[in-house]
C-alpha positions in Angstrom: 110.2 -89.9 56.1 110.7 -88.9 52.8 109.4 -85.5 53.2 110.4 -84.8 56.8 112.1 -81.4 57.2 115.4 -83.0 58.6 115.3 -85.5 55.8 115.7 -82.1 53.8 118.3 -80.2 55.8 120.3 -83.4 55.8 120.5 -83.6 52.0 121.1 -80.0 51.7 123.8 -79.8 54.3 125.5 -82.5 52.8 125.9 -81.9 49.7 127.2 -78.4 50.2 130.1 -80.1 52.6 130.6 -82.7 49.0 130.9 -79.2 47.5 133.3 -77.5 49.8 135.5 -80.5 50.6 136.4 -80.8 46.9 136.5 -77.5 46.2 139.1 -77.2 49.7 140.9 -80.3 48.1 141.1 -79.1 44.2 141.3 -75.2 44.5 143.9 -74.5 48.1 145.8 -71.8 46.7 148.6 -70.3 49.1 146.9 -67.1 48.9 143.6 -68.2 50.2 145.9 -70.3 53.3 147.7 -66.5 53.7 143.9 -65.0 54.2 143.1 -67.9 56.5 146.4 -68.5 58.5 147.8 -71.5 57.1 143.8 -73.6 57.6 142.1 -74.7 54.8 138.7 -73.6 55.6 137.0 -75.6 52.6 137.5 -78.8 54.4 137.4 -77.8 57.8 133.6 -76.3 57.3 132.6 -78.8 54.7 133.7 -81.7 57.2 131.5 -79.8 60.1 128.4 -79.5 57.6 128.7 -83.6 56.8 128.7 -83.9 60.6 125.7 -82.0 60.9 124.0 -83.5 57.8 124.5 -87.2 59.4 123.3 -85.9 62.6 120.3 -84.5 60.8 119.7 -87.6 59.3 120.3 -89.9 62.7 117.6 -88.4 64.3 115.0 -88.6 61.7 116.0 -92.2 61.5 115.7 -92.8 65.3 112.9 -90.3 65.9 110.8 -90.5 63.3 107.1 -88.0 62.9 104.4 -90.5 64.4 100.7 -89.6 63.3 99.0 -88.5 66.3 95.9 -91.2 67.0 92.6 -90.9 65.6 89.9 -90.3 68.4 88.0 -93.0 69.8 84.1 -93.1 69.8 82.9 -93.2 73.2 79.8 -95.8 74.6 77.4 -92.9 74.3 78.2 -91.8 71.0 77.5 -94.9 69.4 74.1 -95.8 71.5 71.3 -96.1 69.1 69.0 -93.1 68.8 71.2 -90.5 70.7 70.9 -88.3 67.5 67.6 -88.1 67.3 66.2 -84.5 68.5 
């Protein structure tokens, strides 16, 4: 599971929603609310991105890759003398 590809978008998606909700909760100025109409975007996307990160990471917990199954030999394969030409 380690190296599933939602495994990976799930780390990567959350921590760039750790990085936007502090940076929404540490650097709000009222000139970036002004640009933004009184929201605070940092949070607001940041909080969306966790969401999605723990989505991410829900399905590769429920659903996880399954090898696909090896072949079985059939009767006739395994009769003796079948390979010889």
């Amino acid at each position: 599971m380690l190296f599933d590809i939602r495994t990976i978008v799930a780390a990567l998606l959350g921590c760039y929603a750790v990085v936007l909700v502090v940076t929404g909760l540490v650097h709000d100025t009222a000139a970036d609310e002004a640009k933004t109409g009184g929201i605070n975007v940092n949070i607001w996307s940041g909080a969306g991105m966790g969401v999605v990160a723990l989505v991410f990471l829900a399905w590769a917990l429920l659903r996880p890759v399954q090898a696909p199954p090896e072949p079985q030999a059939s009767a006739q394969d395994a009769t003796p003398g079948s390979d010889d030409i």
